[in-house]
Each structure stands twice: as C-alpha cells, then as structure tokens.
C-alpha positions in Angstrom: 0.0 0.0 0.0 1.3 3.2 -0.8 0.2 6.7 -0.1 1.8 10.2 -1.2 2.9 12.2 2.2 4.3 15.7 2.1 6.3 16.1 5.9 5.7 19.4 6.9 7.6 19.2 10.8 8.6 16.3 12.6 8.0 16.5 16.5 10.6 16.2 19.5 11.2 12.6 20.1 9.4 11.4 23.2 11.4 8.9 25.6 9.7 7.1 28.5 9.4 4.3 30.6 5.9 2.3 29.8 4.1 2.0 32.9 2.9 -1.7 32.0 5.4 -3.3 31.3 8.6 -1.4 32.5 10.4 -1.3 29.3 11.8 1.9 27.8 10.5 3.5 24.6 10.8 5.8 22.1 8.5 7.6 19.6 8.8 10.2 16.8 5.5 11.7 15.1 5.7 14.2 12.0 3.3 16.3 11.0 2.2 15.5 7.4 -0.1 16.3 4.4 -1.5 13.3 2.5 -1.6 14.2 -0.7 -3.8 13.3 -3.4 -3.0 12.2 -7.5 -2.5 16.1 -8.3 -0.8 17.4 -5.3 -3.9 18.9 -3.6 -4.4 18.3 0.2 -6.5 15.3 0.8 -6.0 15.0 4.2 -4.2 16.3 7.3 -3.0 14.9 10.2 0.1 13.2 12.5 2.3 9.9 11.3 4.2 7.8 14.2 7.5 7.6 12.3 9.3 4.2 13.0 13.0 4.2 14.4 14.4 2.7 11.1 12.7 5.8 9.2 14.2 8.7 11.7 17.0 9.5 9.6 15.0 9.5 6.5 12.1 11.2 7.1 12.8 15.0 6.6 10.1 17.7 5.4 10.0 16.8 2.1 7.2 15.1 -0.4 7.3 11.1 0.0 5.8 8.0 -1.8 5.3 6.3 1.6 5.0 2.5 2.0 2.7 0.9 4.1 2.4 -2.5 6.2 -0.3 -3.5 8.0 0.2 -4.9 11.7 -1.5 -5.7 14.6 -1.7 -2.7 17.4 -0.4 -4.3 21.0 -2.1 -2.2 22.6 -5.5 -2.0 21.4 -5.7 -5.5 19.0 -6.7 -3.1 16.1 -5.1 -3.9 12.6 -3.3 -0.2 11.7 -1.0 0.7 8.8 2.6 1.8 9.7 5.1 3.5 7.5 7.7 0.9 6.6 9.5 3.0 3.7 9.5 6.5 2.4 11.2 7.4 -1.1 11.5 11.1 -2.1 9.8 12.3 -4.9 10.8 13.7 -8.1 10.9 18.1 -8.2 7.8 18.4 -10.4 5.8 15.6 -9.5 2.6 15.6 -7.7 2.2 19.6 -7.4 5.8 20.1 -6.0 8.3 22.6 -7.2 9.8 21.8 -10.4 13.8 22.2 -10.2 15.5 25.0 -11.4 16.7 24.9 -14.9 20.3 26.4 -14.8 20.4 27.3 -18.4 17.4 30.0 -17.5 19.1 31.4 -14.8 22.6 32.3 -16.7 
C-alpha cells in the first residue's frame, strides 16, 4: 500500500518508561499532508515515524509505504510507515527544479 505524504515538521522525540510493562521506549510523530494524485491536500494529520525511518524522514514530499500490523495495545489492525522514497521536483504539485540554463 502506498500513499503520497508531504512532511511538513517532525515532533521532538518522546522517551519514557511504559508503565505496564517497564520497558523503555521511544517515539517520533511528523506532522504531514497526505496528498492526493495532483498534489492537492486530501487529508491532514500526525504519522508515528518508525526508528528505522528517523533519519530518512525530513520535510519533504514522499511516496510512503505501508504495512499492516497488529496494534499491541489496542488489537486493532493499523497501517505503519515501513518505507519512504523522495519524490521527483515536479511531481505531484511540487516545485519543479530550477533549470540552470534559464538562470545564466
């Protein structure tokens, strides 16, 4: 499943100790855009961004990739980001890239 996601901020990391079970975590949200075929807004809202992802995920446009896995928690079956690749300048409403012929 994939999805197009434009990261606008990505929120302080939050560290804890879970009160259940004792063991330490960590968790990093961004605040994104999804985006639809064109580059308009389809919908807005927050994306828990996995600890293999932190380095990757900037503000930026992104084809994400999805995976669907059971919550611990709650027993629900959610999506989670598993891969994000950047997108193209020009593609799906973004800026296209400069062309450096047009500036000289």
């Amino acid at each position: 499943m994939e999805s197009i996601i434009q990261i606008l901020k990505l929120n302080d990391l939050k560290s804890g100790v879970s009160r259940k079970t004792g063991n330490p975590y960590e968790m990093q949200d961004a605040e994104c855009l999804l985006l639809k075929e064109d580059g308009s807004i389809d919908q807005v809202g927050v994306l828990q961004v996995p600890k293999s992802l932190r380095d990757k995920a900037l503000p930026g446009v992104y084809t994400g990739s999805f995976a669907l896995h059971s919550n611990f928690a709650s027993r629900r079956i959610e999506a989670v980001l598993t891969d994000l690749t950047p997108v193209p300048p020009g593609t799906y409403g973004t800026p296209k890239a400069p062309n450096p012929a047009k500036q000289a």
